[in-house]
N, C-alpha and C positions, 0 to 999 in steps of 0.2 A: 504494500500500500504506500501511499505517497507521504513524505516527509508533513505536505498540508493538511494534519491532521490532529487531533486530543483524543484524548482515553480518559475515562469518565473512572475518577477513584472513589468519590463517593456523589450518588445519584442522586441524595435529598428524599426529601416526601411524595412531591410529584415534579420532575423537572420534563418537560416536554420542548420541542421544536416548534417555534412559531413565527409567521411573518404576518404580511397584511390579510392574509386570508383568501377562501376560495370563493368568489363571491360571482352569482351569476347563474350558481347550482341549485337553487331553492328549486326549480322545478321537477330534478332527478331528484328531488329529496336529500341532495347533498348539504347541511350547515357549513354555514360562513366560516365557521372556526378564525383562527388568529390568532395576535394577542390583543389578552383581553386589556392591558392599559394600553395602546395604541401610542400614548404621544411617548410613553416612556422608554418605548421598543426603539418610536425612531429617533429620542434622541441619542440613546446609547450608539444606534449606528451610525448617526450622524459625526459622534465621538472620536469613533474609529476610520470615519472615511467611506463607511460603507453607501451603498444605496438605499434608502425609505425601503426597498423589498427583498432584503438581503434579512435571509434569517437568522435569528435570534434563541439563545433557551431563556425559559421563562423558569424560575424555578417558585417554588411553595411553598415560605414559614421558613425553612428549614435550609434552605441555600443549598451548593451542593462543591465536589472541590471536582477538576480535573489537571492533566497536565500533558500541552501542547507538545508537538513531535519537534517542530520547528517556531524558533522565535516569533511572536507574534502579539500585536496591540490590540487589548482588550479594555472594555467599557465597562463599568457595572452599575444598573439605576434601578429607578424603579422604588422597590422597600427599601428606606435605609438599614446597611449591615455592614456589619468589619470585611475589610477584605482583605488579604496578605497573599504574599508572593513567598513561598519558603519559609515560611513562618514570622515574614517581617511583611508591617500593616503597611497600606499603598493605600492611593488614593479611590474613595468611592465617588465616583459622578463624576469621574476623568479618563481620560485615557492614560494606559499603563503596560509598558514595552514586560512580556512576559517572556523571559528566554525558554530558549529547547529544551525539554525535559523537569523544568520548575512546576510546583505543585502551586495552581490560583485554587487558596480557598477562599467560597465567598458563604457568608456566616449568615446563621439564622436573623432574620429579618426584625431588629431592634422595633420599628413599626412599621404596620401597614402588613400585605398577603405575599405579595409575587414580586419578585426580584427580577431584571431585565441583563444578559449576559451579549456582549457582541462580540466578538475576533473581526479582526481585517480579514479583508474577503469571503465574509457571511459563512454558515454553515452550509453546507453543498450537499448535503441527503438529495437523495431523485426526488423532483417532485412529481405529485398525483395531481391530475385535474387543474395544471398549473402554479400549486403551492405546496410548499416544505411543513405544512401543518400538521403536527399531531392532531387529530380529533378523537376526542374521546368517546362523542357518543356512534360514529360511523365504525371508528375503527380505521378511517384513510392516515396516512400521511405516517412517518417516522414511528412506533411505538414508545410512550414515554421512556426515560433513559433508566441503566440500568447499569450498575458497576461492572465494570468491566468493559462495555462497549466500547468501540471507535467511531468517531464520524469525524467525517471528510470537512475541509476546510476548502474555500475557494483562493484564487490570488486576487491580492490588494492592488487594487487600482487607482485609490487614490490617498493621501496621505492623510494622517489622522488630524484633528483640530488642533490649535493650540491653545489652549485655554489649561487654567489652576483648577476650576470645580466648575461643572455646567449648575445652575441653581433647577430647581424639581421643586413641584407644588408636594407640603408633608399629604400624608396619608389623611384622613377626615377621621375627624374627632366626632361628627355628625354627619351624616348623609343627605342632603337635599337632592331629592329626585324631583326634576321637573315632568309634569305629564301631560297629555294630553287624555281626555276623559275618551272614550269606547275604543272601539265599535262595540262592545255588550255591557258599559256600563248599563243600559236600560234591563238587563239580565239579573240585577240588585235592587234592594229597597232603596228607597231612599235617604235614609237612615245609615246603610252599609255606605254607602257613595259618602256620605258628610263623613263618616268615622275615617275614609279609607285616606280624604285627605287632610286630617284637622286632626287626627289620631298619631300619637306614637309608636315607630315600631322597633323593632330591633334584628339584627342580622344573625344570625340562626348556622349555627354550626354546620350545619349538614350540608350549605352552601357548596355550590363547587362553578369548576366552567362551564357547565350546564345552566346552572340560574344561581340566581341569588335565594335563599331560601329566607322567608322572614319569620319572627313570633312577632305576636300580638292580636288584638281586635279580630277576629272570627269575623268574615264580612257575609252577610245573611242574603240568600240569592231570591229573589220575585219570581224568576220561573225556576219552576226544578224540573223541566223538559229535560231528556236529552240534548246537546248542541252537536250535529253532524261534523265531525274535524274539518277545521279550515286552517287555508296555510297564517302563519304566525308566521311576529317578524323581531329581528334584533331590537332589545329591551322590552317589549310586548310584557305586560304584568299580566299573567294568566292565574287563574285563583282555581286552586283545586278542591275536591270535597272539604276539607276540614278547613277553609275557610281563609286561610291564610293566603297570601299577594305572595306571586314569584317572579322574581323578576329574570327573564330571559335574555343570557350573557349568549357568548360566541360561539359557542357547541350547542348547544338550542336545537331541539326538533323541528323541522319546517311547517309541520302540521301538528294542531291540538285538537282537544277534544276539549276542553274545559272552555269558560266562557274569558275574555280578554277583555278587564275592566278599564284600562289604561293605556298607553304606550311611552315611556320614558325616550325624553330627549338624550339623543346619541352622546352629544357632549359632557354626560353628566354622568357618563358609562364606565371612563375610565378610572373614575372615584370609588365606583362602585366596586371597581375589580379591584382594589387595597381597603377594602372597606373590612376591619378585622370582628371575628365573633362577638355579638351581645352590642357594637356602635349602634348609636341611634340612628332610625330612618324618620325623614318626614316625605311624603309625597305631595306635592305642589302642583294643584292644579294651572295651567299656564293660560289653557286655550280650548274650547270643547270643537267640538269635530266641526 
């Protein structure tokens, strides 16, 4: 194998391959997948020189270490965490010259979920359906990493930034989600609707790239028909029997069965995806259909 490459020494909780995502596919049933903080994927690549669609690991809570075959400029953003080069700390939210064979560990996530990893010259896995994305819920794209593994590096083509510390928005102390009301808010009492936006809630462990999972407020539905599945869209709050809002991140099913009382603005997505267990949500009504 080629000298442009890392081996994965320790894999973390969930560290996966992500870029901008495969977008385009909702009608083979394929999710968008990606990463889910978007601006913080591309400023790490921006760090390093790379392109906006040059992939990236995402890693979870738990950070992960590997060490490159050949020299090579690495980024790390995203959740702030310690990061060292052989056991001496280096700079987080910078670029950082990582020699052949040094071990980059990057540390559990002091705050906030997912940690953002770049090398010069992206990561170069094959991609599926034109993206290097793990998906969780298909099963396309890379399988999350695994100690021991190797994956491929690209060449750098253009030179990293020069800068001391890129500055990063922190992780959210509270979550403001902006929404827009239906298409099945009328699928609610009226009652469920004022709690859903005036009520607090909290973000629910069980969270993952799939949705955001919430506790709180039970939201009580007007009709208890069946709803035929329709396709669902990225951020979409789909409310399943027990009552509770989920909010639908980047691995997302294309199609629900449940009714979709909201749909969260895009920009307010990548908050959500560093949004740590038990933070508070509020939903913000902005604009009805």
């Amino acid at each position: 194998m080629t000298d442009r490459a890392f081996s994965v020494v320790r894999a973390g909780a969930l560290t996966t391959v992500q870029d901008l995502g495969r977008a385009g596919h909702a009608h083979l049933g394929v999710p968008r997948s990606g990463a889910l903080d978007g601006p913080a994927a591309a400023l790490v690549n921006r760090l390093v020189g790379n392109s906006l669609e040059a992939a990236v690991l995402e890693t979870t809570l738990g950070g992960c270490a590997v060490r490159p075959r050949s020299t090579v400029t690495v980024a790390v953003g995203g959740a702030p965490c310690r990061v060292t080069v052989d056991g001496r700390p280096v700079a987080w939210g910078a670029p950082v010259r990582v020699p052949a064979g040094a071990l980059l560990d990057v540390g559990a996530a002091v705050s906030g979920v997912r940690g953002y990893v770049a090398f010069s010259g992206g990561i170069a896995v094959e991609p599926v359906l034109g993206s290097r994305s793990t998906d969780l819920l298909s099963g396309l794209g890379p399988p999350p990493l695994t100690d021991g593994a190797v994956l491929p590096l690209g060449r750098p083509t253009r030179l990293h930034a020069r800068v001391d510390v890129a500055p990063q928005p922190a992780p959210p102390t509270e979550l403001v989600l902006r929404v827009t009301l239906g298409p099945r808010d009328d699928w609610f009492t009226p009652a469920a609707v004022r709690a859903f936006t005036s009520r607090s809630y909290s973000v629910s462990a069980a969270s993952n790239r799939i949705g955001l999972r919430t506790e709180g407020p039970a939201l009580e539905r007007a009709l208890t028909s069946e709803l035929p599945s329709e396709g669902v869209v990225l951020g979409a709050v789909q409310v399943p029997p027990d009552g509770r809002p989920v909010v639908f991140l980047a691995d997302h099913p294309t199609t629900g069965g449940y009714p979709v009382i909201a749909v969260v603005r895009a920009a307010d997505l990548p908050a959500a995806a560093q949004a740590v267990p038990g933070t508070p949500i509020r939903f913000l009504a902005v604009r009805r259909r």
